[in-house]
C-alpha positions, -999 to 999 in steps of 0.1 A, spaced: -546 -327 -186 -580 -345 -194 -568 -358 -225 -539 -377 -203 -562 -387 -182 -585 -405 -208 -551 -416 -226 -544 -434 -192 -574 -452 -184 -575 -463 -223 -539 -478 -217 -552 -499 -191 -578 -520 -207 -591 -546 -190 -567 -545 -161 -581 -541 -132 -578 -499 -117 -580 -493 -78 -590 -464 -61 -581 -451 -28 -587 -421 -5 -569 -407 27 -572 -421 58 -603 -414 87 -623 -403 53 -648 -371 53 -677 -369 31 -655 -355 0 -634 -385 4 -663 -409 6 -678 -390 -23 -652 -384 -48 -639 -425 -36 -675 -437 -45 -680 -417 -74 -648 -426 -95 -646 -463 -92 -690 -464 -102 -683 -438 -127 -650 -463 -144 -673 -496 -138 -706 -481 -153 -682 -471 -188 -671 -503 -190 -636 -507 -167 -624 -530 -139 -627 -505 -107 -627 -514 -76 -628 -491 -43 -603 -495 -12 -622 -483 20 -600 -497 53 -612 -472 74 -656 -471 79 -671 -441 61 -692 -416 90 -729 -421 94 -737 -395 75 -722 -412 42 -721 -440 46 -749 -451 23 -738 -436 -4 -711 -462 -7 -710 -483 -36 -713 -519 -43 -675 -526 -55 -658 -515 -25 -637 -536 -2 -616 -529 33 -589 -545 9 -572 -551 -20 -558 -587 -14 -557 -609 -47 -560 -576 -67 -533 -566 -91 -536 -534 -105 -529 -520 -138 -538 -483 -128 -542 -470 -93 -563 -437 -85 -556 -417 -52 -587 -389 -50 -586 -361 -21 -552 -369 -7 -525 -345 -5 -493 -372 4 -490 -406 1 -482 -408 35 -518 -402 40 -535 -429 16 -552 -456 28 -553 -483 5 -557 -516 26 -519 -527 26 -518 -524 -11 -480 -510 -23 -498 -487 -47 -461 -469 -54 -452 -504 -70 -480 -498 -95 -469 -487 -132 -491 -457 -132 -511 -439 -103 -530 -414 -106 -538 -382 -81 -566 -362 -80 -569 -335 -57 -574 -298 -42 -555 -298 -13 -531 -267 -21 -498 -286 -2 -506 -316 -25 -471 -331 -29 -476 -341 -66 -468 -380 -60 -479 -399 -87 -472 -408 -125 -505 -380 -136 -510 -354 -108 -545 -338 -113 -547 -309 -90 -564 -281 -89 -567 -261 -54 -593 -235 -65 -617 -263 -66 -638 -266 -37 -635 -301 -35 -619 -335 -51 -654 -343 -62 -657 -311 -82 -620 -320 -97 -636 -352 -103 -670 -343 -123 -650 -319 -145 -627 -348 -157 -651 -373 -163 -678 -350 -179 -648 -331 -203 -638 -372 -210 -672 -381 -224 -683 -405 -196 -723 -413 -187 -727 -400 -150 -757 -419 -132 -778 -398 -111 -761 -421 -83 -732 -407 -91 -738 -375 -97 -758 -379 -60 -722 -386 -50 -705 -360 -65 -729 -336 -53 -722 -350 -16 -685 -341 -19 -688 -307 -32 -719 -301 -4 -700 -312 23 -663 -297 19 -682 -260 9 -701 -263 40 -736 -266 23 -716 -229 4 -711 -216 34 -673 -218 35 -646 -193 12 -639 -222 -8 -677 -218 -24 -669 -203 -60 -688 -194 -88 -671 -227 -106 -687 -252 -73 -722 -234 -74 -719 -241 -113 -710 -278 -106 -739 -284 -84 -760 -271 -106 -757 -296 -133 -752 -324 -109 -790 -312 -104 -797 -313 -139 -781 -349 -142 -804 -358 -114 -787 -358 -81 -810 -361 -48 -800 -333 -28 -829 -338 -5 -814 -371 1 -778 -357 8 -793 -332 32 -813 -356 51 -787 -383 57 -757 -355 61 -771 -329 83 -807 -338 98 -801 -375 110 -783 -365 136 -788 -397 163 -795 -387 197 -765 -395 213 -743 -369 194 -766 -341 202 -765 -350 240 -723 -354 237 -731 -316 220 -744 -304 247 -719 -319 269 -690 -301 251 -706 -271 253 -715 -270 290 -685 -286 306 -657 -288 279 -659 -250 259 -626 -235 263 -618 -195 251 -584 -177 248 -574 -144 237 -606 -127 247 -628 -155 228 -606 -155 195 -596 -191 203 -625 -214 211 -612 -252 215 -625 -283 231 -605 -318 238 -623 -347 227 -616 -373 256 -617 -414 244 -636 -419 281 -660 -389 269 -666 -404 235 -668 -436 247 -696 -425 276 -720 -412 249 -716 -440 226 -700 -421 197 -673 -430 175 -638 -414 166 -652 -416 126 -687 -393 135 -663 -366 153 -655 -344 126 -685 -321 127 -680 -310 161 -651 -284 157 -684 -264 143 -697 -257 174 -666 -236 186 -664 -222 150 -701 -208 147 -692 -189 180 -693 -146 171 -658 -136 176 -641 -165 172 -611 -165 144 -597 -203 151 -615 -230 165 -600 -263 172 -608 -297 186 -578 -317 204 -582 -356 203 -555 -376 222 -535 -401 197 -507 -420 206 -477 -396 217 -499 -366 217 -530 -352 202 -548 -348 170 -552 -314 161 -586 -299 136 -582 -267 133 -606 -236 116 -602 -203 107 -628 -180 103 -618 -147 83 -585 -146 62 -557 -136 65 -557 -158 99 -544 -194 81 -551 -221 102 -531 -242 73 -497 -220 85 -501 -232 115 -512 -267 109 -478 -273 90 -462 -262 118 -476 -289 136 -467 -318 113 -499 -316 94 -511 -296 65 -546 -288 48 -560 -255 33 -557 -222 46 -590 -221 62 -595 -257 73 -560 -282 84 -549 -305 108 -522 -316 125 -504 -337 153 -489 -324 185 -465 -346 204 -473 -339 239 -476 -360 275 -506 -337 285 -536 -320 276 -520 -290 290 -491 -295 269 -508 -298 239 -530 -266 248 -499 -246 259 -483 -251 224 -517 -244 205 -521 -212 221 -481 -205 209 -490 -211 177 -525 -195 181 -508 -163 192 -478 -163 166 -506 -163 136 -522 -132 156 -491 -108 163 -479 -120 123 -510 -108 112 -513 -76 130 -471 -68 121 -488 -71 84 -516 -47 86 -494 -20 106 
């Protein structure tokens, strides 16, 4: 696969290559996003980096120079989709990448659909940006220690700082010799997980006073993340993702959610703490998808209490499957 991959970019030339992420981007996105258009533009292609949607505080500045909100006047020769498991999910400024001659898809989602002329997938890996490394350092290509600063914020952020199952011997290897080609971890750490503004600590200890829910004798911990709540402490949609964490560092929990209302219903995060409880099983049952221990998904509902009623279904299904299994 990395000698297509090389054979593809070399077929290109000097046309101009695109590449694109999934909507309401998390660090991975942002990283392996930034990463792979620098990485093409530093080795001499024409890259250039679709970001509609604004990257989270956290990341942001570790956005590169060549990326736009769109792709207007841009005709692509090659277009790259990196930590997106459907197309339905890309967000690439209006631009009919499906039209293009060849896309390429990189990713470790493990319901990836496989769109694409050259799917690269690979759902051991703990994130896109680890996919991403391996290809361009098994291709030959100079990584900057910018980029490899990148790279190292994907595969620190989706593993949790290695705290999450996804951490393998292969991501701890990775990060290693993103060290060695000189990414600033201390930088990564500072802007990720200790600039925290004051705002989102005081909408913390909001949720956690007023807006903590429990079900099934704590195994369920969930809050609903109201726009008027959001809005009251100053704190964007984009900055939210972090929060499922508080319900998830709980002792006893096994799924931890946050509910967010969308148009028609609510968006649904969703955490699970200790296989075999798959919060991805569930999550495709609610017209979303993810990994087994970290998904999302949409529930059409008129109410919060709606939307909590049919959680707590779900919820409850996963439970009584898994105790059937271990009778």
């Amino acid at each position: 696969m990395p000698s297509d991959f090389l054979s593809l970019l070399r077929s290109v030339g000097s046309g101009s290559i695109l590449v694109a992420t999934h909507e309401r981007p998390d660090g991975d996105a942002i990283a392996s996003l930034s990463a792979t258009a620098s990485i093409l533009k530093e080795n001499g292609f024409q890259a250039k980096a679709i970001l509609p949607d604004p990257a989270p505080d956290g990341c942001a500045e570790f956005l590169p120079e060549n990326v736009s909100a769109s792709a207007e006047g841009v005709e692509a020769a090659l277009f790259i989709a990196v930590d997106c498991s459907n197309r339905q999910r890309v967000a690439a400024g209006g631009y009919p990448f499906e039209n293009c001659g060849e896309v390429i898809n990189i990713d470790h989602h493990p319901d990836n659909e496989r769109f694409g002329t050259l799917p690269i997938l690979d759902h051991t890996a703990c994130s896109a940006s680890q996919i991403v490394y391996t290809l361009f350092r098994d291709n030959g290509f100079h990584i900057s220690p910018e980029n490899a600063t990148r790279l190292l914020l994907g595969v620190v952020t989706d593993s949790g700082c290695f705290r999450f199952d996804n951490t393998s011997a292969e991501a701890l290897r990775t990060a290693a010799e993103l060290l060695e080609l000189g990414a600033d971890h201390h930088r990564i750490i500072v802007a990720s997980y200790c600039s925290k503004p004051e705002n989102m600590v005081r909408l913390e200890a909001e949720l956690v006073t007023h807006h903590l829910k429990t079900a099934f004798g704590g195994r369920l911990a969930w809050m609903v993340l109201d726009r008027e709540l959001l809005k009251r402490f100053g704190v964007e949609i984009r900055n939210t993702e972090t929060l499922i964490e508080i319900p998830r560092n709980i002792a006893g929990v096994e799924f931890a959610a946050t509910l967010r209302p969308e148009n028609g219903g609510f968006k649904l995060s969703l955490r699970s703490k200790n296989p075999p409880y798959s919060a991805g099983r569930i999550a495709r049952a609610l017209n979303g998808g993810g990994h087994e221990m970290a998904a999302g998904g949409f529930i059409p509902a008129s109410s919060v209490k709606e939307a909590e009623a049919i959680l707590l279904k779900h919820v409850e299904t996963e439970f009584k499957r898994n105790e059937k299994q271990s009778q």
